[in-house]
mmCIF file of the N, C-alpha and C atoms, coordinates in Angstrom:
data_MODEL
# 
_entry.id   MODEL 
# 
loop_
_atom_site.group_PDB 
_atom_site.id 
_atom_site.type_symbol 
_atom_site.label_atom_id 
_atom_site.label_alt_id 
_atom_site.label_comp_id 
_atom_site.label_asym_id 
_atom_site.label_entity_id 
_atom_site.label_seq_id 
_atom_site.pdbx_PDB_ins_code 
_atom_site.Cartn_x 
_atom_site.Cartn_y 
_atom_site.Cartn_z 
_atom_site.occupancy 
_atom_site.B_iso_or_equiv 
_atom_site.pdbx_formal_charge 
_atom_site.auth_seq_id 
_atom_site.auth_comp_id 
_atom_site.auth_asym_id 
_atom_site.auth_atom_id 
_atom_site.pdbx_PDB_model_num 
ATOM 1   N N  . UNK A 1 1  ? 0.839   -1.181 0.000   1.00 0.00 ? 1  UNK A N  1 
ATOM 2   C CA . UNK A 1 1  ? 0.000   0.000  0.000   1.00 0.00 ? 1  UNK A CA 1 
ATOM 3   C C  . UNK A 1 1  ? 0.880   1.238  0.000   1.00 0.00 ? 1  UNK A C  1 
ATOM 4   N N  . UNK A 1 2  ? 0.542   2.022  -0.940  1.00 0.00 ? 2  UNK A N  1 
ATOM 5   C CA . UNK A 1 2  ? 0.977   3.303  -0.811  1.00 0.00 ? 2  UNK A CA 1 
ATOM 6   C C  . UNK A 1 2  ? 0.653   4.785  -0.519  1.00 0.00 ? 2  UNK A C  1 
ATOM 7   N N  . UNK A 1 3  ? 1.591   5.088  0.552   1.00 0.00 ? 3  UNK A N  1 
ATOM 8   C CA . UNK A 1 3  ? 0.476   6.216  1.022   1.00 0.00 ? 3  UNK A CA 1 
ATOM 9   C C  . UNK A 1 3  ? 0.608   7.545  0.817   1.00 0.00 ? 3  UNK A C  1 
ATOM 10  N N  . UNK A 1 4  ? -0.214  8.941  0.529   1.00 0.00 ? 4  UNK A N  1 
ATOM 11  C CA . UNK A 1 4  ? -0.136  9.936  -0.162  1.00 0.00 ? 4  UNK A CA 1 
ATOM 12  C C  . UNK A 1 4  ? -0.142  10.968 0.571   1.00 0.00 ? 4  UNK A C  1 
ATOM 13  N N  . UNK A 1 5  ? 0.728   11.398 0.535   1.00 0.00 ? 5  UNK A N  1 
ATOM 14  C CA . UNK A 1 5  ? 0.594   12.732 1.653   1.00 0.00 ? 5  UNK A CA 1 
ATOM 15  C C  . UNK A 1 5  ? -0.044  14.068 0.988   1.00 0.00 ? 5  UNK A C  1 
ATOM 16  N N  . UNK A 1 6  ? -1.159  13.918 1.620   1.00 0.00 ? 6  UNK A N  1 
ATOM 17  C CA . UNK A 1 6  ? -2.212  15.084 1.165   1.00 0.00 ? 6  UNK A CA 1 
ATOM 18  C C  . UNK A 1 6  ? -2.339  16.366 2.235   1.00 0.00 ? 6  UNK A C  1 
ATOM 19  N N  . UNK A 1 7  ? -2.785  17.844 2.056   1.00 0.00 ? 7  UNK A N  1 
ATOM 20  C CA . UNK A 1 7  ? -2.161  18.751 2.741   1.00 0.00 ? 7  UNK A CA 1 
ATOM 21  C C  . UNK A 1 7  ? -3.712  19.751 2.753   1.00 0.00 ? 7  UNK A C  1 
ATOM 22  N N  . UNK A 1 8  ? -4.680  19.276 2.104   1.00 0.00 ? 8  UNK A N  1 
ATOM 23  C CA . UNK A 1 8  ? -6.164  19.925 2.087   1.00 0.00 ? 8  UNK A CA 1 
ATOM 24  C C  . UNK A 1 8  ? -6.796  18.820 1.146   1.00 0.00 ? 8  UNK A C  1 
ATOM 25  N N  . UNK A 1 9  ? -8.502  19.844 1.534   1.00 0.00 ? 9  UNK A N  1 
ATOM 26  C CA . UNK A 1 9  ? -9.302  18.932 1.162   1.00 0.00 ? 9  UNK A CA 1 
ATOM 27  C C  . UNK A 1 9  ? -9.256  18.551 -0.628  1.00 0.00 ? 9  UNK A C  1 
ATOM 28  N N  . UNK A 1 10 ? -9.293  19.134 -1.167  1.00 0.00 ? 10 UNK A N  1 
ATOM 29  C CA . UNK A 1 10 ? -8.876  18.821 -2.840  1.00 0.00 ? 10 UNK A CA 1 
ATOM 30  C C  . UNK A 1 10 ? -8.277  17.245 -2.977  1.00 0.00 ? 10 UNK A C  1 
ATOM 31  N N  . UNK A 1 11 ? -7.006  17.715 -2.294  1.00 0.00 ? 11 UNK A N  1 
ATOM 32  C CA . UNK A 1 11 ? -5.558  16.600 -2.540  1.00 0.00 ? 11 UNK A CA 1 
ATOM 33  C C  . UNK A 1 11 ? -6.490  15.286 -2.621  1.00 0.00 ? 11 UNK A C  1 
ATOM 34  N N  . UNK A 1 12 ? -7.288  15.329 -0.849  1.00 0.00 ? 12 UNK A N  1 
ATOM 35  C CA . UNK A 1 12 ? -7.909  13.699 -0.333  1.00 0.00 ? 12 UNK A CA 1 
ATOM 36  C C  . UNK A 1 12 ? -8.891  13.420 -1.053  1.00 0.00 ? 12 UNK A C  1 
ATOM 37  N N  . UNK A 1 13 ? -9.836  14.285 -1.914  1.00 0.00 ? 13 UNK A N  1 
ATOM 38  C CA . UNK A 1 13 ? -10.625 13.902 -2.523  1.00 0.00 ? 13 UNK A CA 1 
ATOM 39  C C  . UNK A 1 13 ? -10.333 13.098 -4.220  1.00 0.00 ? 13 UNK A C  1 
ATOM 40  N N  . UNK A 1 14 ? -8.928  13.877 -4.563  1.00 0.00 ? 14 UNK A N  1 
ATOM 41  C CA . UNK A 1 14 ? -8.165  13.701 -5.713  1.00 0.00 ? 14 UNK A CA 1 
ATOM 42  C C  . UNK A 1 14 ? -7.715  12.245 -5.521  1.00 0.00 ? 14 UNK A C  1 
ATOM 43  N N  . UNK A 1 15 ? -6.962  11.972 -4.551  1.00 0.00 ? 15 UNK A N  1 
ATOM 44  C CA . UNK A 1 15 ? -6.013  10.721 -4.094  1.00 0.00 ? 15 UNK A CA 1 
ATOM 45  C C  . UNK A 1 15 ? -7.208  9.564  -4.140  1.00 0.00 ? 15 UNK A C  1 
ATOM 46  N N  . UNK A 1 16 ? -8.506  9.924  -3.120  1.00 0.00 ? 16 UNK A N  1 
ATOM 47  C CA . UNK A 1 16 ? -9.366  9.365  -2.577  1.00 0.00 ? 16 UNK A CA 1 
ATOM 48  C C  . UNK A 1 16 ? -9.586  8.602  -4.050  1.00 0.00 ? 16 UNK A C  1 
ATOM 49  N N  . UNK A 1 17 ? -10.610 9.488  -5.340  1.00 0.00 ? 17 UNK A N  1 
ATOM 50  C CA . UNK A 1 17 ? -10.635 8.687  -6.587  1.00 0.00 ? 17 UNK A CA 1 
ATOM 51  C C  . UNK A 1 17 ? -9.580  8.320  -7.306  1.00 0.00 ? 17 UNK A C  1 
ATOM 52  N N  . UNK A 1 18 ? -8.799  8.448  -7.152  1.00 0.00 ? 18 UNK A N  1 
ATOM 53  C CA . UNK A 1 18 ? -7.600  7.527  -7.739  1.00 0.00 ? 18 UNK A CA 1 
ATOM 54  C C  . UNK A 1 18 ? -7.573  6.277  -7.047  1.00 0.00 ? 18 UNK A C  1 
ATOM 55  N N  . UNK A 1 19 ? -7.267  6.085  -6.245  1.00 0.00 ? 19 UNK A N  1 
ATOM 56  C CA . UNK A 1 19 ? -7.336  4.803  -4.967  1.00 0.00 ? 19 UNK A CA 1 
ATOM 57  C C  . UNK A 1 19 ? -8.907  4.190  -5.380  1.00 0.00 ? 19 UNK A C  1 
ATOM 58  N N  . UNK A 1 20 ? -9.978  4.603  -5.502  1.00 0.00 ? 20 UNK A N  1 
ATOM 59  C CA . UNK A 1 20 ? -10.949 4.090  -5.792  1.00 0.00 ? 20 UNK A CA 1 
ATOM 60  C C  . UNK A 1 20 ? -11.108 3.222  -7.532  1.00 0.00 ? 20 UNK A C  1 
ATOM 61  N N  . UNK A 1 21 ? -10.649 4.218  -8.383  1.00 0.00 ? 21 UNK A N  1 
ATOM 62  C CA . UNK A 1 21 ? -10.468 3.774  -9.836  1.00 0.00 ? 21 UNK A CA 1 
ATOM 63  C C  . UNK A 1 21 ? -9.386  2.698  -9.543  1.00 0.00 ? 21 UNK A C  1 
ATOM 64  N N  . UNK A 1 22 ? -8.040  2.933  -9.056  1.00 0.00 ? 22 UNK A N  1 
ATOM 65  C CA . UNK A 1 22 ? -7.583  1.533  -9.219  1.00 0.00 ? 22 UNK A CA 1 
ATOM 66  C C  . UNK A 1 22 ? -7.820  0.265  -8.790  1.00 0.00 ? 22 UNK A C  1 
ATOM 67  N N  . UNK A 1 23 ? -8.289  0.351  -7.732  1.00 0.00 ? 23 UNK A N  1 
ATOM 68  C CA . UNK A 1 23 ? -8.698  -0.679 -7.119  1.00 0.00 ? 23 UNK A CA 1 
ATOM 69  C C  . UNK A 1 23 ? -9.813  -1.308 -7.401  1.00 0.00 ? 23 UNK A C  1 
ATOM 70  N N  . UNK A 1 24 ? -11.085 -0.617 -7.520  1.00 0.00 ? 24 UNK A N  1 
ATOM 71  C CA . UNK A 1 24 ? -12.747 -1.330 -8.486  1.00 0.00 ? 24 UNK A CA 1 
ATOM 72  C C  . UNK A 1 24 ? -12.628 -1.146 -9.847  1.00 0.00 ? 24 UNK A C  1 
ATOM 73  N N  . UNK A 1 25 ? -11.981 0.042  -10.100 1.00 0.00 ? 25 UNK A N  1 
ATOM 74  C CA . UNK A 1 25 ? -12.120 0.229  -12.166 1.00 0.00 ? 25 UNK A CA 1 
ATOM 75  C C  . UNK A 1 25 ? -13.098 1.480  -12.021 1.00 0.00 ? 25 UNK A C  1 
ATOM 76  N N  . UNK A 1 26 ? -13.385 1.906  -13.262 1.00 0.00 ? 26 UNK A N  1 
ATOM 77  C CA . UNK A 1 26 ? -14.008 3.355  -12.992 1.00 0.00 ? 26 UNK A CA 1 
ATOM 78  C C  . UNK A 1 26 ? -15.654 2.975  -13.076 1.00 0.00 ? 26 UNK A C  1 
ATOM 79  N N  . UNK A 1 27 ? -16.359 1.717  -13.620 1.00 0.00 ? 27 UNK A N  1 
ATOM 80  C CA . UNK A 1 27 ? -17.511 1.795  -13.672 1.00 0.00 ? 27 UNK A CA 1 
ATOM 81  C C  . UNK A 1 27 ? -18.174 1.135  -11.729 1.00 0.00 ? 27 UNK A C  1 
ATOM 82  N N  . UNK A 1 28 ? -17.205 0.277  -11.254 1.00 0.00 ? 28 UNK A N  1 
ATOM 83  C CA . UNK A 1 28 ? -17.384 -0.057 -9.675  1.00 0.00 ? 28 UNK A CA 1 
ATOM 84  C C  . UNK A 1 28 ? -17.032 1.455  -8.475  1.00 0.00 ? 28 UNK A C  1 
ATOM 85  N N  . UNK A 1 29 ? -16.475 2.316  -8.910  1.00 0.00 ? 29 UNK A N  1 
ATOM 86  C CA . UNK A 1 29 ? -15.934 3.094  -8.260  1.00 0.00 ? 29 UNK A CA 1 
ATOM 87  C C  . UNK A 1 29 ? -17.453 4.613  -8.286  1.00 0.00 ? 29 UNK A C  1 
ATOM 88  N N  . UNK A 1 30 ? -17.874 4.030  -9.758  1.00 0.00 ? 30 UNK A N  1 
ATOM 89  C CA . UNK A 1 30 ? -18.898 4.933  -9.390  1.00 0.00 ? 30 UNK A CA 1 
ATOM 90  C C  . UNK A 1 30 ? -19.988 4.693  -8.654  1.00 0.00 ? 30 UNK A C  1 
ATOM 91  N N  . UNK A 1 31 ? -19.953 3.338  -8.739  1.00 0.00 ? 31 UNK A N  1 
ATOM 92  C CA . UNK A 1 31 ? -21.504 2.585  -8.272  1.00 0.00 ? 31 UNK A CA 1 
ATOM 93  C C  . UNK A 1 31 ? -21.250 3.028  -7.070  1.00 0.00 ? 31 UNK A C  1 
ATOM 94  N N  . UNK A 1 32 ? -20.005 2.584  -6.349  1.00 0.00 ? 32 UNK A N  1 
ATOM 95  C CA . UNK A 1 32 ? -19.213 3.340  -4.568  1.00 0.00 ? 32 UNK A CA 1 
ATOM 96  C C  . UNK A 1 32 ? -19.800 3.870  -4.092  1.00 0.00 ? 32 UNK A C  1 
ATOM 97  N N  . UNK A 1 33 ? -19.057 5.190  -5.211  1.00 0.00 ? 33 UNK A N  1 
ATOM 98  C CA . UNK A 1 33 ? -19.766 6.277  -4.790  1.00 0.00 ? 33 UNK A CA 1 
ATOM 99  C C  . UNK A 1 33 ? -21.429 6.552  -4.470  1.00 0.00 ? 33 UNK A C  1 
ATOM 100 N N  . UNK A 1 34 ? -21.923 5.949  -5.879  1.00 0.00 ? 34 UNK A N  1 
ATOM 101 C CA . UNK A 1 34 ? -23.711 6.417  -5.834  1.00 0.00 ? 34 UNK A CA 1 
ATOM 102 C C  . UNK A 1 34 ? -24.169 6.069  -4.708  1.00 0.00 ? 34 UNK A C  1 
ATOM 103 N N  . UNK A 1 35 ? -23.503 5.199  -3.815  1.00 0.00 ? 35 UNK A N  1 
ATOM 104 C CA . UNK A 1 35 ? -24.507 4.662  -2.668  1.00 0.00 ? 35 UNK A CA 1 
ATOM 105 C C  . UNK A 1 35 ? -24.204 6.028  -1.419  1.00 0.00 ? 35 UNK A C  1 
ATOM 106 N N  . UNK A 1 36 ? -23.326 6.857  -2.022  1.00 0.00 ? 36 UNK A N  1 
ATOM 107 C CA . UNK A 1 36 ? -23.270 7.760  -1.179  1.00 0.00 ? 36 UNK A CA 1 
ATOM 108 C C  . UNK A 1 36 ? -24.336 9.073  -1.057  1.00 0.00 ? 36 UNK A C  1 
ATOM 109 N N  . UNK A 1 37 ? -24.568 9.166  -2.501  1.00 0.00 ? 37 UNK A N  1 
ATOM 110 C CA . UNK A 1 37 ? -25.008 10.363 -3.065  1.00 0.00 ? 37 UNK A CA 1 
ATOM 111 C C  . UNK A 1 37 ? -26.854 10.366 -2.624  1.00 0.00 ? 37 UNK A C  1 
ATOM 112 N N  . UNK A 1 38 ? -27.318 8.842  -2.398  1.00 0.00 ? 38 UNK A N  1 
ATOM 113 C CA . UNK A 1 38 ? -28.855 8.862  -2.434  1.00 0.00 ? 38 UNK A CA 1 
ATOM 114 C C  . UNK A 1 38 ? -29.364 9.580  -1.331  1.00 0.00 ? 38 UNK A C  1 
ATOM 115 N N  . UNK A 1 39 ? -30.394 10.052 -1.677  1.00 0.00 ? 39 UNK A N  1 
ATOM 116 C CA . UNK A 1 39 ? -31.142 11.001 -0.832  1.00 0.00 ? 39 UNK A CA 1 
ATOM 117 C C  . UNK A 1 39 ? -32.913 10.371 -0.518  1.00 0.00 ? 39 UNK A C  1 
ATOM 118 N N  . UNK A 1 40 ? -32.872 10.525 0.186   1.00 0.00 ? 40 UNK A N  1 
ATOM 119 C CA . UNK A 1 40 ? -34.549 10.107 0.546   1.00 0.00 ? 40 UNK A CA 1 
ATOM 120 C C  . UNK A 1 40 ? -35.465 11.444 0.537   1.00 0.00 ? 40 UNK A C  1 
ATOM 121 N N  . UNK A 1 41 ? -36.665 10.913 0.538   1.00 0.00 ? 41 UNK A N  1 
ATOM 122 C CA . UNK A 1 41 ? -37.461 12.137 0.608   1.00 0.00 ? 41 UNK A CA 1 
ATOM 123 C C  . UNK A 1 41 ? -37.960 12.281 -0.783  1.00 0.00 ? 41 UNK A C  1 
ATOM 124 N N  . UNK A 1 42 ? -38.466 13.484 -0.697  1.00 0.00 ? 42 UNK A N  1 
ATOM 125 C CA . UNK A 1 42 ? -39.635 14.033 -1.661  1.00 0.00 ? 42 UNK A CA 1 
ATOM 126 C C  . UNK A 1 42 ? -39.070 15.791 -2.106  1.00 0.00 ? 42 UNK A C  1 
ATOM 127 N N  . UNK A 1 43 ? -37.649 16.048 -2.660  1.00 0.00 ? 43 UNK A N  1 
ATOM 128 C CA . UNK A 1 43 ? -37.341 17.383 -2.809  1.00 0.00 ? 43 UNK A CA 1 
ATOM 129 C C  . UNK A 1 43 ? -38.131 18.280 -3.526  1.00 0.00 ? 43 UNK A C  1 
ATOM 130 N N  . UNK A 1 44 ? -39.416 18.409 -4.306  1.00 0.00 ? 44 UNK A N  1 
ATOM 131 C CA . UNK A 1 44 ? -39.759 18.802 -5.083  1.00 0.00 ? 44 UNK A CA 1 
ATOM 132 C C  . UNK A 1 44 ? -41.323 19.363 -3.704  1.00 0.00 ? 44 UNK A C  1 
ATOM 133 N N  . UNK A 1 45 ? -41.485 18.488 -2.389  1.00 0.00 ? 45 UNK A N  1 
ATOM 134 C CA . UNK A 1 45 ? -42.095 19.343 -1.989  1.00 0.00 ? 45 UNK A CA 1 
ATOM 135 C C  . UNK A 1 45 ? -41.558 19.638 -1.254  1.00 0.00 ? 45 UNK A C  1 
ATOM 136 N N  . UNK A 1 46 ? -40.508 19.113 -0.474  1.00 0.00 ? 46 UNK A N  1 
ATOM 137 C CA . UNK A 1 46 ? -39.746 20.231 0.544   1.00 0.00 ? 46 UNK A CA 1 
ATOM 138 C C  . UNK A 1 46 ? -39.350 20.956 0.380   1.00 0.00 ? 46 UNK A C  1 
ATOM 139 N N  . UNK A 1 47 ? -38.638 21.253 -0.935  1.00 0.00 ? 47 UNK A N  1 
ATOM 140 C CA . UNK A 1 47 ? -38.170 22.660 -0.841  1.00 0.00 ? 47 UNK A CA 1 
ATOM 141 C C  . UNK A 1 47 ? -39.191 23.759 -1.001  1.00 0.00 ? 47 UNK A C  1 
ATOM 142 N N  . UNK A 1 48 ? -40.718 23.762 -0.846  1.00 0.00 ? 48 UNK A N  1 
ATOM 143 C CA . UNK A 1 48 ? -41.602 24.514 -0.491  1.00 0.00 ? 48 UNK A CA 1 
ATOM 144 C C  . UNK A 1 48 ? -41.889 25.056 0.602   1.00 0.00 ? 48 UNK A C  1 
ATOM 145 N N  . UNK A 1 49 ? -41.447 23.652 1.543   1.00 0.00 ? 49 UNK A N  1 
ATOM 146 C CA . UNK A 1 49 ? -41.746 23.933 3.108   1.00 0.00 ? 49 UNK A CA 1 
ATOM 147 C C  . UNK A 1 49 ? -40.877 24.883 4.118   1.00 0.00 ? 49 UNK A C  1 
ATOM 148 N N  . UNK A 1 50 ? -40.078 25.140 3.462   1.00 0.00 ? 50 UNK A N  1 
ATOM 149 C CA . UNK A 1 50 ? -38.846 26.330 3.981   1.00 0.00 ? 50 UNK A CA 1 
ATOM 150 C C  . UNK A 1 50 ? -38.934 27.692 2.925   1.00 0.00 ? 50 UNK A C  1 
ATOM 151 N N  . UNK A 1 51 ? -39.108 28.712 3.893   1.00 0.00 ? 51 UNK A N  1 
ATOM 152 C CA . UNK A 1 51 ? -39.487 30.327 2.671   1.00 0.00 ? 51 UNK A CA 1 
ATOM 153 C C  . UNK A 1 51 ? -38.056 30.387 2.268   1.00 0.00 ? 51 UNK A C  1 
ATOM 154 N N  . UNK A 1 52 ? -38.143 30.467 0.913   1.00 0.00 ? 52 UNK A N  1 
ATOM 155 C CA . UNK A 1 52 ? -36.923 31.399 0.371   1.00 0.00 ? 52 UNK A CA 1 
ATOM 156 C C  . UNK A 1 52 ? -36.418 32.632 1.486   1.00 0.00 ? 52 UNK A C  1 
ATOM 157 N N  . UNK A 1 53 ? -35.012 32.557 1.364   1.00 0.00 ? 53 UNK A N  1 
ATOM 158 C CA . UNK A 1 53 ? -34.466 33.802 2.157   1.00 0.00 ? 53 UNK A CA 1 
ATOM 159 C C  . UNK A 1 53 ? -34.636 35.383 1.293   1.00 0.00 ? 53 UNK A C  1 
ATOM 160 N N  . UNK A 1 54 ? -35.053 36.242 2.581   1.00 0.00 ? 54 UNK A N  1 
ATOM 161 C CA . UNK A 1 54 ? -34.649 37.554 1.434   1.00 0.00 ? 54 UNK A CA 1 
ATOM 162 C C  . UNK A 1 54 ? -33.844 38.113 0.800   1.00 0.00 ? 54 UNK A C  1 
ATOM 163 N N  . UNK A 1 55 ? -33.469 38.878 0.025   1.00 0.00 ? 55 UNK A N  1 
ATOM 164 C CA . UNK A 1 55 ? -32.330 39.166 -0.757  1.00 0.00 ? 55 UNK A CA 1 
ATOM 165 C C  . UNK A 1 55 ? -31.448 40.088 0.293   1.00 0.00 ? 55 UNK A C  1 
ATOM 166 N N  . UNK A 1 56 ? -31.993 40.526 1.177   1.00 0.00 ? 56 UNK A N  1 
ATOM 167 C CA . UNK A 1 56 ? -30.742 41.109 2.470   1.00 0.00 ? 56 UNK A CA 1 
ATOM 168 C C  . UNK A 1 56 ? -30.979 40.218 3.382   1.00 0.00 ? 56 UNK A C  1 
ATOM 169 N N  . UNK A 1 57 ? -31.465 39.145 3.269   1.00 0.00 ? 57 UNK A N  1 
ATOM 170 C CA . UNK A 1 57 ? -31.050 37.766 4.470   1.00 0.00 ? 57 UNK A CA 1 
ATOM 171 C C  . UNK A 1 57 ? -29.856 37.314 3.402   1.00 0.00 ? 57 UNK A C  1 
ATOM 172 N N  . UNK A 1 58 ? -30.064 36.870 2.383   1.00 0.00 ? 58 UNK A N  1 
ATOM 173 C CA . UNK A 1 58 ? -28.717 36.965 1.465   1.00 0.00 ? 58 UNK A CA 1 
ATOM 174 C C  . UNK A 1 58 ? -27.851 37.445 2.023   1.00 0.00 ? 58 UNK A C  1 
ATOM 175 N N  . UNK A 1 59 ? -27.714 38.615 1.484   1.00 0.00 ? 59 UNK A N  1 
ATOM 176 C CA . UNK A 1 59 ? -26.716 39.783 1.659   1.00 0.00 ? 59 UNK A CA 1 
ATOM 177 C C  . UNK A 1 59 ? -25.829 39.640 2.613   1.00 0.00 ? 59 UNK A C  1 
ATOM 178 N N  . UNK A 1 60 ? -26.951 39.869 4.238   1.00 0.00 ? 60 UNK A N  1 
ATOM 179 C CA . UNK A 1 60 ? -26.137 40.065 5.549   1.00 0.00 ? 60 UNK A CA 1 
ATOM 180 C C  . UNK A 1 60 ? -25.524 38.289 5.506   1.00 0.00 ? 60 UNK A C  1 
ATOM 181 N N  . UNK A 1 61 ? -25.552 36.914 5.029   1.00 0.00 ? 61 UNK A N  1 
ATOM 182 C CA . UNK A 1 61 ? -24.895 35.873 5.466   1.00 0.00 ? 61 UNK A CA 1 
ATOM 183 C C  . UNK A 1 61 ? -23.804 35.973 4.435   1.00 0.00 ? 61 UNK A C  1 
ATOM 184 N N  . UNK A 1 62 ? -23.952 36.394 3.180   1.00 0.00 ? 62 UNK A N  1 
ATOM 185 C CA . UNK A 1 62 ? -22.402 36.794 2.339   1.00 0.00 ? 62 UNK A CA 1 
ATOM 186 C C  . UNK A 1 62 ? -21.497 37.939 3.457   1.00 0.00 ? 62 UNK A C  1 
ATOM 187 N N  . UNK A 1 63 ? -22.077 38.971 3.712   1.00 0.00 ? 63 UNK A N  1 
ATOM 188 C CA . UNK A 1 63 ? -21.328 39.585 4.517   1.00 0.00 ? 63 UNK A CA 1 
ATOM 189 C C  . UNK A 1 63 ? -20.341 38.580 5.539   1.00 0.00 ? 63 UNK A C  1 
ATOM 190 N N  . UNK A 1 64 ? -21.341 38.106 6.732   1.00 0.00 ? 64 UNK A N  1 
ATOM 191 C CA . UNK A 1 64 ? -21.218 37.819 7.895   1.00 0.00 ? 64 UNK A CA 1 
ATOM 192 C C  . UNK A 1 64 ? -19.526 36.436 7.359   1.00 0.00 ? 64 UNK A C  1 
ATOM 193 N N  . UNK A 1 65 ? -20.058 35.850 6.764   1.00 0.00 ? 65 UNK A N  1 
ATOM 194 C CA . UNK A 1 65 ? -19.175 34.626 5.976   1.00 0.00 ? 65 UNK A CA 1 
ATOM 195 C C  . UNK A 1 65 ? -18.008 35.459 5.762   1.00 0.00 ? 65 UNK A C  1 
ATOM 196 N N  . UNK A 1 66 ? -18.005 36.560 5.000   1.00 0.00 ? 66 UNK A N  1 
ATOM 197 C CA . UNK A 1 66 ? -16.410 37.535 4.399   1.00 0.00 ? 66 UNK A CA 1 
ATOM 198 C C  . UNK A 1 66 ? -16.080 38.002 5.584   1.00 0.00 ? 66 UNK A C  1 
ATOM 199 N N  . UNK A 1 67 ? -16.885 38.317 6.804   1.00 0.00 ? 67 UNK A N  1 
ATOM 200 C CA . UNK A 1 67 ? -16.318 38.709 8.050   1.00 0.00 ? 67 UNK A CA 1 
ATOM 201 C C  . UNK A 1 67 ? -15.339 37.995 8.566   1.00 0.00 ? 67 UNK A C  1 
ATOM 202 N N  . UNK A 1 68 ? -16.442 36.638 8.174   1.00 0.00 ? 68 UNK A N  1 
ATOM 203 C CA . UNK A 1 68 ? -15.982 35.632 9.568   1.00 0.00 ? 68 UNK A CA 1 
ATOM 204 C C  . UNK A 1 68 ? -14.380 35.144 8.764   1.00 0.00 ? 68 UNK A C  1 
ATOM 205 N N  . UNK A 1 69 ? -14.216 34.997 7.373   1.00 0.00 ? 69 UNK A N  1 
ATOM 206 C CA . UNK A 1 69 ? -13.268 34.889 6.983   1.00 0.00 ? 69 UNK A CA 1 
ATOM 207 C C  . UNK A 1 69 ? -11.729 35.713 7.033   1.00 0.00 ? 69 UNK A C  1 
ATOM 208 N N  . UNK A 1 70 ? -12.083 36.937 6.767   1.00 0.00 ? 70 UNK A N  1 
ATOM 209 C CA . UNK A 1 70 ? -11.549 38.050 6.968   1.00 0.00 ? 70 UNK A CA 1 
ATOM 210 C C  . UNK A 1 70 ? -10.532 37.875 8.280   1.00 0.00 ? 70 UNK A C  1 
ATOM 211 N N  . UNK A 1 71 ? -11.769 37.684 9.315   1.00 0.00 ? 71 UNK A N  1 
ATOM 212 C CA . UNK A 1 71 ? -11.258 37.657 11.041  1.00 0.00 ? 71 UNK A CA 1 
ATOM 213 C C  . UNK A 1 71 ? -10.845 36.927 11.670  1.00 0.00 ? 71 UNK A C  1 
# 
């Protein structure tokens, strides 16, 4: 086994499908994955059940985010 010294999230996700393609092949590596991706539920009415945000509820969480980054 060989191991990859990764330094952020990119690298492990990069390494991660490589290690996956070699080892299953690229059509097993996706199936892998898909069992990750499924979602339950009904999205077409939940996303009704939560109000859209306002365009300065927007605003102030882009702000607050460049703050929090910033600081």
């Amino acid at each position: 086994m060989v191991r990859v010294n990764v330094n952020n999230d990119v690298n492990v996700r990069i390494a991660g499908h490589a290690a996956l393609r070699e080892a299953l092949g690229v059509d097993n590596s996706v199936r892998f994955m898909q069992q990750f991706w499924y979602r339950s539920g009904d999205y077409t009415k939940e996303k009704y059940e939560k109000p859209e945000p306002s365009r300065e509820e927007v605003i102030a969480r882009i702000m607050a985010n460049r703050a929090q980054k910033a600081g």
